[in-house]
C-alpha positions in Angstrom: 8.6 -8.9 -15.5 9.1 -9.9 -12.1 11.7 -7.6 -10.0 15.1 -8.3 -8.4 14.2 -10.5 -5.3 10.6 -10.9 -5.9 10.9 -14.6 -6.9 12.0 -14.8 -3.7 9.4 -12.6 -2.0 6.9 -15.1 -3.8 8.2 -18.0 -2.4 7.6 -16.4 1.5 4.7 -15.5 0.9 4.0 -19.0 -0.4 5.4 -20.5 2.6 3.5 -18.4 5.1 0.0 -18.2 3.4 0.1 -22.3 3.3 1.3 -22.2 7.3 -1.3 -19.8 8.5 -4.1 -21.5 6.5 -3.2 -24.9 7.9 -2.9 -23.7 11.6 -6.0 -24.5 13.7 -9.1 -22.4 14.9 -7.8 -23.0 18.5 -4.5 -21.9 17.7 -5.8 -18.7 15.6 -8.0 -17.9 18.6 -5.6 -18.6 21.7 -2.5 -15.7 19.1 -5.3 -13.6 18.5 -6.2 -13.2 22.4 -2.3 -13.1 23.3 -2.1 -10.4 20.6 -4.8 -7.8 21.6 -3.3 -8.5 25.7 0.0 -7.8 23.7 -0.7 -4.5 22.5 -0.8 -3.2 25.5 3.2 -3.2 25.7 2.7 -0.5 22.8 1.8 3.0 24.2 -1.7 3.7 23.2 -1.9 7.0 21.5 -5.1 9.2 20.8 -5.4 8.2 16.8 -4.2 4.5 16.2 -4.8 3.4 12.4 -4.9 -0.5 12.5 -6.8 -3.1 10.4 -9.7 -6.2 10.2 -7.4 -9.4 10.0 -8.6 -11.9 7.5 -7.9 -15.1 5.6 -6.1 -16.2 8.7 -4.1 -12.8 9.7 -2.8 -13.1 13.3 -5.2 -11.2 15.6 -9.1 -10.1 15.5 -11.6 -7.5 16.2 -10.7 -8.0 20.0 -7.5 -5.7 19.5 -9.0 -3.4 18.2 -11.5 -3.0 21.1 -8.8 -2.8 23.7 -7.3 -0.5 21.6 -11.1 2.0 22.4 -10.8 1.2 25.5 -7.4 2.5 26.1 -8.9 5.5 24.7 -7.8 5.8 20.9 -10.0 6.8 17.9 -9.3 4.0 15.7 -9.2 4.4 12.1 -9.5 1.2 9.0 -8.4 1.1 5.8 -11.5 1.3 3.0 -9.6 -0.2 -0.3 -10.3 2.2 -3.0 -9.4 0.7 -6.7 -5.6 2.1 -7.1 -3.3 4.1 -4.6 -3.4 5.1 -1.1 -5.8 3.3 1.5 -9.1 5.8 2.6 -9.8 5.6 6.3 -13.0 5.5 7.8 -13.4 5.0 12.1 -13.8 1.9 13.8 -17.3 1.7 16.2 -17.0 -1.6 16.4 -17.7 -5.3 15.0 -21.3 -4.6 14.7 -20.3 -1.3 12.5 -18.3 -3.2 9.8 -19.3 -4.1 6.6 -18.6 -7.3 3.8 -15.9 -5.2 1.3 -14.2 -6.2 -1.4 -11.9 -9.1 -1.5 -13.4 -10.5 1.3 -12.2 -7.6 3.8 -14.6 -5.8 6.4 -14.5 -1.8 6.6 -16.5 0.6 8.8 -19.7 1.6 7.4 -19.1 5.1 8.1 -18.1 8.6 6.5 -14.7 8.3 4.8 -12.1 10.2 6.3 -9.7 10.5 3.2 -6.2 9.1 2.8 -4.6 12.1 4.5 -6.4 10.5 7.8 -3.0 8.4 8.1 -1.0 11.9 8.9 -3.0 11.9 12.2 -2.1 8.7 13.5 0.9 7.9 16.0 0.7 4.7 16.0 0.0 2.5 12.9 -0.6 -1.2 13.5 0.2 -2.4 9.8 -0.7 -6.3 8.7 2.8 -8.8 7.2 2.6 -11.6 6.1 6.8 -11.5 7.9 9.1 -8.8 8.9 12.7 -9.0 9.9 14.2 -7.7 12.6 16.1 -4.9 10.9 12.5 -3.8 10.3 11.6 -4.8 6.7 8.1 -6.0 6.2 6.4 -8.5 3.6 3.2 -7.9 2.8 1.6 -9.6 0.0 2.3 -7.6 -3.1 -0.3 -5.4 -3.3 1.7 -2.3 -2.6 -1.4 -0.1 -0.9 0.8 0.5 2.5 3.6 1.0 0.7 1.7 3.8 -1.3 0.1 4.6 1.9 2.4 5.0 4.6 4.6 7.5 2.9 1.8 10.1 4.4 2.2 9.2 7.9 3.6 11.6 10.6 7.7 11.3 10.7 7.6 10.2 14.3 4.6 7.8 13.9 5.1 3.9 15.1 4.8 1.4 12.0 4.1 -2.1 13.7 4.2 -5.0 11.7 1.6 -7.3 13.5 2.3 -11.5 12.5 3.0 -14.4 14.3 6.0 -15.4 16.4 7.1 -17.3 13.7 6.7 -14.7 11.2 9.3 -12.4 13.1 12.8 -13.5 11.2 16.0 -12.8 10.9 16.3 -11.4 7.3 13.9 -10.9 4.1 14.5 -9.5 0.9 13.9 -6.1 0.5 13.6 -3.4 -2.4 14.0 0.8 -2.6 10.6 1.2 -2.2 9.9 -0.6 1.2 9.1 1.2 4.2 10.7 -0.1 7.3 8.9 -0.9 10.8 10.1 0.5 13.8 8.0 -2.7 15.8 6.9 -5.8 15.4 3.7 -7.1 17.4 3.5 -10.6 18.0 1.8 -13.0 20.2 4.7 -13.4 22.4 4.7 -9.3 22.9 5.8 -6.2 21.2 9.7 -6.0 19.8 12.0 -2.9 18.8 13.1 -3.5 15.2 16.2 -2.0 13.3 18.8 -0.3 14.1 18.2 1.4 18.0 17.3 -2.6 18.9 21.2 -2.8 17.7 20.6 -5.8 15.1 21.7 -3.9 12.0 
């Protein structure tokens, strides 16, 4: 039984899955390099939990280096079958590994899902997010069962395409809102303290 709004929900993530399939290599490639030069607009903290963009999410394995080099311990997500994400640290592209539903996770020791508490800044994927800071992912629910365990004062940043940052999506009790939104175009206060509620 589908939800209040979800119809809806499903028909953006429609939408945007058919857009960022249909965009070209050279496009993907030219947001992905804007994007990890982007994050640099987002103060770098010592633990950053982030993410492996696939089937066509904005951004790649570049970001994540610059994100090392800043100086950050950067922790993945390893998908365990229900509930919150694991985390296990990013060494780099030559660490990952092939994972289930076509993602790629470190290789290494798992760190357990309490591993989110220790980030300060959590670069989350969306398929959108508005600007008062609600995010559409795509269904699953393992951030929203996730985040819930990360510090009070911890960034959420929605990272998508320029075009994927809009004025208004549906939302439900359970979302969690972003405080940011990283885009190719640069990084964007969301909610309230941007003064768009």
């Amino acid at each position: 039984m589908e939800m209040p709004g979800e119809r809806h929900k499903n028909a953006w993530r429609s939408e945007i899955v058919a857009r960022r399939v249909a965009a070209p290599a050279a496009a993907h490639a030219k947001e992905a390099a804007a994007l990890a030069a982007a994050v640099g607009e987002l103060t770098v903290s010592d633990w950053v939990c982030a993410y492996v963009p696939v089937r066509g999410e904005p951004g790649s394995t570049e970001l994540l280096d610059r994100l090392r080099a800043a100086g950050a311990r950067v922790l993945l997500p390893v998908t365990a079958a229900v509930g919150p994400l694991d985390w296990a640290e990013y060494t780099g592209a030559d660490g990952l590994r092939e994972a289930r539903w076509g993602l790629r996770e470190p290789g290494g020791p798992r760190l357990g899902a309490a591993a989110v508490g220790s980030a300060e800044l959590i670069l989350v994927p969306a398929l959108a997010v508005d600007r008062r800071g609600v995010r559409l992912g795509r269904g699953a629910g393992y951030y929203d069962r996730t985040l819930g365990a990360a510090r009070a004062d911890a960034r959420l940043v929605a990272v998508v395409r320029d075009d994927e940052l809009v004025d208004r999506l549906p939302e439900e009790p359970h979302d969690i809102r972003m405080g940011w939104a990283l885009t190719p175009g640069g990084a964007h206060r969301l909610g309230e303290r941007a003064g768009t509620e």
